[in-house]
N, C-alpha and C positions, 0 to 999 in steps of 0.2 A: 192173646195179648190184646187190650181195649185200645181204645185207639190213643187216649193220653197218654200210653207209656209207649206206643211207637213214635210217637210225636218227639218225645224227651227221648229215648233211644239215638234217633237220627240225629239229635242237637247238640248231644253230649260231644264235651272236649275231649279227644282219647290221650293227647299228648301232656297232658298235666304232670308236676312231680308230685308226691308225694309227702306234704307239710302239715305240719300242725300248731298248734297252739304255742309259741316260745319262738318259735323257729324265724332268723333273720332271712327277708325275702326281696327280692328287686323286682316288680311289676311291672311291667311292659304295658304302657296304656298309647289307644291309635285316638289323638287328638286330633279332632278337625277345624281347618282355620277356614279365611274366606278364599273364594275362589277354587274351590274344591280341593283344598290343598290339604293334608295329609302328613301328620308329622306321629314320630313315637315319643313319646315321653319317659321316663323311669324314675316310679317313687320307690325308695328303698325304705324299708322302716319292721318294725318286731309286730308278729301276728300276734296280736292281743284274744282274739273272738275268732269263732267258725261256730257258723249257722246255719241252719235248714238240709236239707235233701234235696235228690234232683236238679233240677235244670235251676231251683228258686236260692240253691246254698251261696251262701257268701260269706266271705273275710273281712275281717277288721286289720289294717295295718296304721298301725303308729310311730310318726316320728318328731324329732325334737328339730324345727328348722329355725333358727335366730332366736333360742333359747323359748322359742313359743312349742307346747306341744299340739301337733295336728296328727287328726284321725282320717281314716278316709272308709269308706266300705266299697268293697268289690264285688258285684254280683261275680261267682267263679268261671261258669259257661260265656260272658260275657261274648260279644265279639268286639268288645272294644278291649278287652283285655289281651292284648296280642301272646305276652309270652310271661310266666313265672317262673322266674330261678330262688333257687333255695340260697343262699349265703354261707349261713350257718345255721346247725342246729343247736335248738335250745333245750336246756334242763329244768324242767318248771314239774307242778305238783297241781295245779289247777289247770281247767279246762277254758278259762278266762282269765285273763288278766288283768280288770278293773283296775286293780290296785294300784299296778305303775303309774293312771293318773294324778297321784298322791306324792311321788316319790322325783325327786331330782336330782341329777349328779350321776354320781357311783354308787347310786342307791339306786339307781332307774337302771342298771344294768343287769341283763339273765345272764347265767350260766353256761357256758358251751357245754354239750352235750360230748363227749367225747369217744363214746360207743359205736 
């Protein structure tokens, strides 16, 4: 084993669930204020994108806050990423979903997966 894959070995998240592309998620992010203070945050929004391998993969979550749509990217290993829960899962056909930038309403809504 070289030493960059014991590197990422020891970095990797082991408690992650299991999400994919469609899938509705709530992101636990550790926001730091002043005075060393330490709060969680929770964006909830539909995985659009998943990208890369190893320690470098990351998610696209989007959501619609005061009728504005906001994107965010998640390195996955993060350690400011405290925690991921799944919501719900989704029924999709592609591996990105560019397209719901397009779309609004009850047009902007996936599928529940129900499997």
């Amino acid at each position: 084993m070289n030493v960059i894959a014991a590197y990422e070995e020891k970095h990797f998240k082991k408690d992650l669930p299991s999400f994919k592309t469609g899938d509705t998620v709530k992101v636990h992010l550790i926001i730091k204020e002043a005075d060393n203070k330490e709060r969680i945050q929770v964006y909830q929004g539909d995985v659009i994108a998943r990208r890369g391998s190893g320690l470098g993969e990351t998610f696209t979550v989007r959501k619609v806050s005061f009728g504005v749509g906001v994107e965010k990217i998640f390195p996955l290993h993060s350690l400011a990423v405290k925690k991921v829960e799944v919501v719900k899962r989704g029924k999709v056909r592609r591996a990105k979903l560019y397209y719901l930038r397009q779309l609004k309403g009850k047009a902007a809504r996936l599928k529940e997966d129900r499997s």
